[in-house]
C-alpha positions in Angstrom: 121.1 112.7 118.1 124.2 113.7 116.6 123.9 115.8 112.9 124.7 114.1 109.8 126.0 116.7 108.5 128.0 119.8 109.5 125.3 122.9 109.4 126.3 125.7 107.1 127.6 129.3 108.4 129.0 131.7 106.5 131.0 134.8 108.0 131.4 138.0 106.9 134.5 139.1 108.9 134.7 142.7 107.3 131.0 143.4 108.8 130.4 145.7 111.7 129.3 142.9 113.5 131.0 141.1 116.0 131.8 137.0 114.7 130.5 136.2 117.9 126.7 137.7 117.1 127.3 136.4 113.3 127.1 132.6 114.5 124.6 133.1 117.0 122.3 134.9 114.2 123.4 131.9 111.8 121.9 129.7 114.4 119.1 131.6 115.3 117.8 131.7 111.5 118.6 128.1 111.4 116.0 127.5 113.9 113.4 129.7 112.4 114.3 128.1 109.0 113.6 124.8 110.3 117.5 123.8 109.6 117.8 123.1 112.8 114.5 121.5 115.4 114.2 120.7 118.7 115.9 117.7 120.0 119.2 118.6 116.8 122.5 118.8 118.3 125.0 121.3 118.0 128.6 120.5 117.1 131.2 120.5 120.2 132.8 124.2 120.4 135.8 122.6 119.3 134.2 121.4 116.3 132.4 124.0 115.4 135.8 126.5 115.7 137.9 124.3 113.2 134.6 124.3 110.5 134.1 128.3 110.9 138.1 128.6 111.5 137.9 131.2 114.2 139.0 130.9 117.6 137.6 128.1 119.6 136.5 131.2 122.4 134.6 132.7 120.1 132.5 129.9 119.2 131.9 129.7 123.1 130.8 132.9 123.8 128.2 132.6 120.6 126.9 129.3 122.6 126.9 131.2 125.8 124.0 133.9 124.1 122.1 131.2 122.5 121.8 129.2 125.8 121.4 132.7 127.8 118.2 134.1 125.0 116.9 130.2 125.3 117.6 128.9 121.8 119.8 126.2 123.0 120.5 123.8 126.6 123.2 122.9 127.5 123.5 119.2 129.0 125.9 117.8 131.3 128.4 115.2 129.0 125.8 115.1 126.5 126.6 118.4 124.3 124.5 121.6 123.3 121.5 120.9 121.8 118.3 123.1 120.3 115.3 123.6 122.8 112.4 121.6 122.3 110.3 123.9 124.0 110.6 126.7 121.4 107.2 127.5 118.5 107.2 126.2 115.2 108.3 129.0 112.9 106.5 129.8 109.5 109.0 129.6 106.4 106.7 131.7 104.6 106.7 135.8 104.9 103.6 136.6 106.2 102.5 138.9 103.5 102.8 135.5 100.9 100.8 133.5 103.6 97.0 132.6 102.7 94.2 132.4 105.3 93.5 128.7 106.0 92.2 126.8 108.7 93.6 123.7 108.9 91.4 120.7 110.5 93.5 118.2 112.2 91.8 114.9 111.5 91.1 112.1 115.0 93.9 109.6 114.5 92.8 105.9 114.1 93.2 103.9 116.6 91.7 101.5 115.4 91.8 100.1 111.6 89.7 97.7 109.2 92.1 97.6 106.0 91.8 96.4 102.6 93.1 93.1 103.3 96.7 93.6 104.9 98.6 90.6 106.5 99.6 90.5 110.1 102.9 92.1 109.6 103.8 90.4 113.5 103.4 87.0 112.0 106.3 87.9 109.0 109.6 85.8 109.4 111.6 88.8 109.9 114.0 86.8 111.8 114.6 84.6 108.9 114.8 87.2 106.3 117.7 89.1 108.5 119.4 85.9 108.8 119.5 85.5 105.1 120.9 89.5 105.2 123.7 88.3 107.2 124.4 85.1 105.7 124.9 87.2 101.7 127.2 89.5 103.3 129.5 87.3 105.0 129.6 85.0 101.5 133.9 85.4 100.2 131.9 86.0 97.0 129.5 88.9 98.3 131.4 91.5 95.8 129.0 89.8 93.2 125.9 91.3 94.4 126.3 94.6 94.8 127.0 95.7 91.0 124.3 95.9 88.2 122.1 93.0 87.2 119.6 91.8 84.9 116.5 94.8 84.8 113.9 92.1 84.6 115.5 91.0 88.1 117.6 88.1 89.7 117.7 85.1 86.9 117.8 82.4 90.0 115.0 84.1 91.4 112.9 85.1 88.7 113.4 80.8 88.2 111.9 80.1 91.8 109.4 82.5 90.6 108.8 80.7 87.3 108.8 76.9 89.4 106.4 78.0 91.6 103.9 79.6 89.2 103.9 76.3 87.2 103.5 73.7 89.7 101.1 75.9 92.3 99.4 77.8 89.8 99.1 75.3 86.8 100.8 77.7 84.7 103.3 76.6 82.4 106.1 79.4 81.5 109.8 79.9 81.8 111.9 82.5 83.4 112.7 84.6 80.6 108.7 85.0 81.0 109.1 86.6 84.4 110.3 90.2 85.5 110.8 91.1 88.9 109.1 94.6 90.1 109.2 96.5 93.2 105.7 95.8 94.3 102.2 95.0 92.3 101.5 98.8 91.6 105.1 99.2 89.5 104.3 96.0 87.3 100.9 97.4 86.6 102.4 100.9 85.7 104.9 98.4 83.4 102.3 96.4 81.8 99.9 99.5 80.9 102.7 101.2 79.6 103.8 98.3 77.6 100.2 97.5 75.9 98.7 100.8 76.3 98.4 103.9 74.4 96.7 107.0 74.2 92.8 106.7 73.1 92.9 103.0 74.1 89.7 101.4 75.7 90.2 99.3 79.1 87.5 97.3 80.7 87.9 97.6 84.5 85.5 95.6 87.4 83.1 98.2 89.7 83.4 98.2 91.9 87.4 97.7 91.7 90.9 99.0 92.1 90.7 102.8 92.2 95.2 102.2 92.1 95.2 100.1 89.0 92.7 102.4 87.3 94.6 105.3 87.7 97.5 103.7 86.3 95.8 102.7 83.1 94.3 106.5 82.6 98.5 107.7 83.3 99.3 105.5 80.1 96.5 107.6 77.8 93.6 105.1 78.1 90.3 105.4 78.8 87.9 103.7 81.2 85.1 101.2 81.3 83.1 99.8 84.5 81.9 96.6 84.3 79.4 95.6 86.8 79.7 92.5 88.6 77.5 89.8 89.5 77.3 86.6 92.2 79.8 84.8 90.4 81.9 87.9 89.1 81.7 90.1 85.8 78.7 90.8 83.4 80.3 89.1 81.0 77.1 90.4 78.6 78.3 93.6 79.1 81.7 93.0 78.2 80.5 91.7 74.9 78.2 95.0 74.4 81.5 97.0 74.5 83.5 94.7 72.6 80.7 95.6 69.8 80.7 99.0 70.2 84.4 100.1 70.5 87.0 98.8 68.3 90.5 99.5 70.2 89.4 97.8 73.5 93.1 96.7 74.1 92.8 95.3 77.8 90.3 94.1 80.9 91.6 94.5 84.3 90.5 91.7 86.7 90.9 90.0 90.2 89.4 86.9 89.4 90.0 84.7 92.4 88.9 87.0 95.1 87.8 90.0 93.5 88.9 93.3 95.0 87.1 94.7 96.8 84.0 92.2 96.8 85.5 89.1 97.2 83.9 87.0 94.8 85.1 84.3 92.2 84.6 84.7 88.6 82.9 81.4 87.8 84.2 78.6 85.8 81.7 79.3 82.7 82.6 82.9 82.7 86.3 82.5 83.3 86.2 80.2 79.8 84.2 82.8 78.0 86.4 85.6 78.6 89.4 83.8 77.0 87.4 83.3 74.1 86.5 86.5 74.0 90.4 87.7 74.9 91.2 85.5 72.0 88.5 86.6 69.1 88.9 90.5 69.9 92.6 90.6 70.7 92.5 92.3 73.6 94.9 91.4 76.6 93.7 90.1 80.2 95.5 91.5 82.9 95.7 89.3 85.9 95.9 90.6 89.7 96.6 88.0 91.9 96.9 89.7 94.5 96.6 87.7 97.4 96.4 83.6 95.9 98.5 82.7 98.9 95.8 82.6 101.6 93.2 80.6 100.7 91.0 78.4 103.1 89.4 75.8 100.9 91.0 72.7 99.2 93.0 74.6 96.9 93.2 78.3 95.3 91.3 78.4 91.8 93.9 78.4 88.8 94.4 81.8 87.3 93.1 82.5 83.9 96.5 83.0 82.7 97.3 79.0 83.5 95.2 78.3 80.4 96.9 77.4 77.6 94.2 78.1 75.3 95.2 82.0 76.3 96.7 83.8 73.8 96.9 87.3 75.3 97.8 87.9 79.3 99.7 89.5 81.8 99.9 87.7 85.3 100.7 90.1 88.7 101.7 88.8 91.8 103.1 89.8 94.8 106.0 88.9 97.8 104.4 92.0 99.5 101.3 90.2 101.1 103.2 86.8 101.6 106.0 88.2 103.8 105.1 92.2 104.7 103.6 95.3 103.2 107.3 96.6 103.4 108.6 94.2 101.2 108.4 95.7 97.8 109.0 92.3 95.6 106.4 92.0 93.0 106.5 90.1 89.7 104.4 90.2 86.1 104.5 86.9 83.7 103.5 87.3 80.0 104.6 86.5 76.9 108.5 86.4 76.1 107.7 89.5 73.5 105.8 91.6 76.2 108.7 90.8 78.7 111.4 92.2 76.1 109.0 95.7 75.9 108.4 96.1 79.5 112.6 95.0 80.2 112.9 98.3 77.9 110.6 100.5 80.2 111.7 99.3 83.2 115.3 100.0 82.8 114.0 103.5 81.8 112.1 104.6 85.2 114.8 101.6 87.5 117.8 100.2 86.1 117.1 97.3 88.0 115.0 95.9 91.3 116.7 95.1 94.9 119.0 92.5 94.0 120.2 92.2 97.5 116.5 91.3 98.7 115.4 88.9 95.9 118.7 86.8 97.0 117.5 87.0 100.6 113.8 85.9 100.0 115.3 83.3 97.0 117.4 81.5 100.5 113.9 81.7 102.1 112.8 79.8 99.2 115.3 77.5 98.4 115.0 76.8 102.5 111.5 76.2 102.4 110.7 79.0 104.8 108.5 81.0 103.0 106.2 77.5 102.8 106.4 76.9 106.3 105.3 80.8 106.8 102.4 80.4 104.7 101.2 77.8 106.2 101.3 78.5 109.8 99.6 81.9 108.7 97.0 80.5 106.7 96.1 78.8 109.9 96.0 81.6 111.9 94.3 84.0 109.0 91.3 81.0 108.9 90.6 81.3 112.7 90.6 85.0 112.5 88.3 84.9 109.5 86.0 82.4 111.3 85.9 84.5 114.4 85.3 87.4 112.3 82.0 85.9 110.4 80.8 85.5 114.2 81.1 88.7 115.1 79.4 89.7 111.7 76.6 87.1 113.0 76.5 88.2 116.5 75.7 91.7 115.9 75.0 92.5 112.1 72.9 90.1 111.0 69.9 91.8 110.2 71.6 94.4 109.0 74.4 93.2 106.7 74.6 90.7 103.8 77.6 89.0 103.2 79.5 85.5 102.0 81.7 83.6 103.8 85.2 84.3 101.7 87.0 81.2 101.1 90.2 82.8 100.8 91.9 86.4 101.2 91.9 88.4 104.0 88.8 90.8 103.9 85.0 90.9 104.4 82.9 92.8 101.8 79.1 93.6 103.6 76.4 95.1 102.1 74.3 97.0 104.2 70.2 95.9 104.1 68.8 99.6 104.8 69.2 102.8 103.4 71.7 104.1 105.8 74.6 106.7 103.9 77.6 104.4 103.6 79.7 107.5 103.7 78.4 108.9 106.6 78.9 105.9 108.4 82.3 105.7 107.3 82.6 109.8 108.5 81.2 108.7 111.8 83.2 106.0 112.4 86.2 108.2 111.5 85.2 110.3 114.4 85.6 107.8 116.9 88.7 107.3 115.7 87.7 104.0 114.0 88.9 103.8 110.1 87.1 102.1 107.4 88.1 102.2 103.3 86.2 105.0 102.1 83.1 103.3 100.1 84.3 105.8 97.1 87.5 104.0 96.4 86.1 101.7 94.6 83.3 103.4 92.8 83.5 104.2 89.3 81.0 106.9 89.2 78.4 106.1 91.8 78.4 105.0 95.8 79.2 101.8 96.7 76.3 100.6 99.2 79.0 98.2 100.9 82.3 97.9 102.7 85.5 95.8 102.8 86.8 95.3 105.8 89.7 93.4 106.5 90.7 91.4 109.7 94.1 89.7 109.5 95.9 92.6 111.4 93.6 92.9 113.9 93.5 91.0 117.3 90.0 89.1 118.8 89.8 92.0 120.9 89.9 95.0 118.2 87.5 92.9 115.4 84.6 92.9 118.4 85.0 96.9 119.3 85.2 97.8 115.6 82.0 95.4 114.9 80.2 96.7 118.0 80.6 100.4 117.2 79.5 99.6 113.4 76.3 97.5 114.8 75.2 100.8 116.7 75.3 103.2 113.7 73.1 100.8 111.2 
């Protein structure tokens, strides 16, 4: 592989030193620096002569050392390239180095998620196509400059359609801003509501990520346990009583993360009233309504009108693939204006190139037909799945049957350490979410595993080796 860019030598031609020796050191300290690795190519002599301007003989009999002392090969038609077979050289003197032992972890080979689509199923043919197609458009000029910071206006319309006639919401695209994945429109919207000293109510076990953010925009913590049919909503009221500047709640209400479960209709009304008496805003992670094996996905919270304060996350990145970094937030017109402000701050504006790519999908009805060819294969992996769990967990596990998303969460019957399981299973080169990722200040005595991106084959030998450790 050729060098992207020329490598650096400088020559001190009044030295005692012969030029020669000068670029061989050069390249020699290059290697040691880690400038240059195994497997980097060397400019041609003829090249390398016209950068250094010195005689094209004297590059060649630097080359000629190198390859003689075993720095560099030389291959037939190919060129001159650094030896693989040489050490890795420290960049640090060794009288600045510490003493550490470093542990190289097993590599996975196997790996329940958190819930990550098949990224083989993703219409990556369709999505290059739509590349292709923007850039052979007469008008294609048009994309490549600035645009909106709240994102493409046609697509943040798509965006807006679909929200109101999937999701029962009812908004318009100057409620919408386009973000580069989930996690950036949760930094936006903490930023935008948050400030230092601030309480927010957060689910726990929940999204370690989401807290985090929160905490980064000054505020404080506070766990709220959940029950069979989601929150404690009495315990939301007991804090609601007892601090005055609660200004948010953080929630996954239609398949909370990482349990799974479904705030309940009765609860779901309270909160709003609650939202609505105290002022405080309900922030909304959809995170994966897509894929959902029942009738029909349970409406947001932020489709009810009676909703005063909300902020609504969603995501491209589980419908298409991971990679995909198209997220979106809907709130009120005012919060939009705020977080438009802040976003242009940290990103002058998102990927205009892609949301024109995935707004063709759209418009084509591509992503539709996606969706629903992988909801069909994400229910037959899910069913298979809760046989397994059947098969050879069933006296030692708890767990419901989700009706939608794309992870189990079991609970484990005995006594058995959750984290040394997870250690153990680590060890075999099986990978499981750490239990303490979603603990607020104690261990979680279950796990979420998630099965969309794994074959038949790998869900049995992952379940198998879990059945023999509980």
């Amino acid at each position: 592989m050729l060098r992207p860019w020329p490598l650096e030598i400088q020559l001190d031609k009044k030295s005692d030193k012969a030029i020669y020796l000068q670029i061989a050191d050069a390249v020699i300290d290059a290697v040691k620096t880690g400038k240059l690795i195994g497997g980097n190519a060397l400019p041609g002599s003829r090249q390398l002569a016209e950068l250094l301007k010195v005689n094209r003989n004297t590059v060649v009999e630097a080359l000629d050392v190198l390859i003689a002392e075993g720095w560099l090969i030389s291959v037939d038609r190919k060129g001159t390239f650094v030896t693989h077979s040489l050490p890795q050289f420290s960049t640090v003197s060794e009288d600045k180095q510490e003493s550490k032992t470093i542990i190289e972890e097993p590599k996975s080979y196997l790996t329940f998620d958190d819930g990550l689509p098949d990224s083989r199923l993703a219409p990556m043919n369709d999505l290059a196509r739509a590349y292709r197609e923007l850039f052979s458009r007469k008008s294609r000029w048009q994309i490549m400059g600035y645009s909106s910071e709240l994102g493409n206006p046609e697509f943040r319309k798509a965006i807006a359609q679909m929200l109101n006639f999937k999701r029962g919401m009812s908004i318009s695209h100057d409620q919408i801003c386009i973000t580069r994945g989930s996690q950036m429109a949760m930094y936006l919207a903490s930023h935008c509501i948050l400030k230092s000293g601030d309480f927010v109510l957060v689910e726990n076990p929940g999204y370690k990520p989401a807290w985090e953010t929160f905490e980064n925009a000054g505020a404080k913590l506070l766990p709220v346990d959940l029950e069979a049919d989601g929150l404690n909503i009495n315990q939301v009221e007991e804090y609601l009583r007892k601090h005055q500047n609660i200004k948010a709640i953080y929630v996954t209400p239609h398949h909370q993360f990482p349990t799974t479960v479904t705030l309940s209709l009765g609860k779901r009304l309270r909160l709003i009233e609650l939202s609505n008496q105290y002022g405080f805003t309900i922030i909304e992670d959809d995170y994966d309504n897509e894929f959902h094996f029942g009738q029909r996905p349970i409406l947001p919270l932020s489709s009810y009108s009676a909703l005063q304060n909300y902020i609504y996350i969603g995501t491209f990145s589980k419908i298409v693939a991971p990679a995909l970094r198209i997220g979106y937030l809907a709130s009120s017109s005012e919060n939009i204006q705020k977080i438009a402000r802040h976003r242009k701050i940290i990103d002058v504006q998102g990927d205009n190139i892609m949301e024109e790519a995935v707004l063709n999908l759209i418009n084509e009805g591509k992503i539709k037909r996606h969706l629903k060819k992988a909801n069909l294969v994400y229910k037959s992996k899910r069913d298979y799945f809760e046989n397994l769990l059947i098969q050879y967990l069933s006296d030692k596990v708890t767990f419901s049957k989700p009706e939608g998303g794309l992870a189990f969460w079991i609970v484990l019957n005995s006594k058995i350490d959750v984290l040394q399981v997870h250690e153990k299973l680590k060890s075999q080169g099986i990978q499981i979410m750490n239990p303490e990722r979603f603990s607020f200040n104690e261990t979680i005595k279950g796990f979420r595993l998630g099965y969309a991106s794994l074959s038949e084959k790998q869900m049995e030998e992952g379940i198998k080796a879990l059945a023999k450790l509980l």
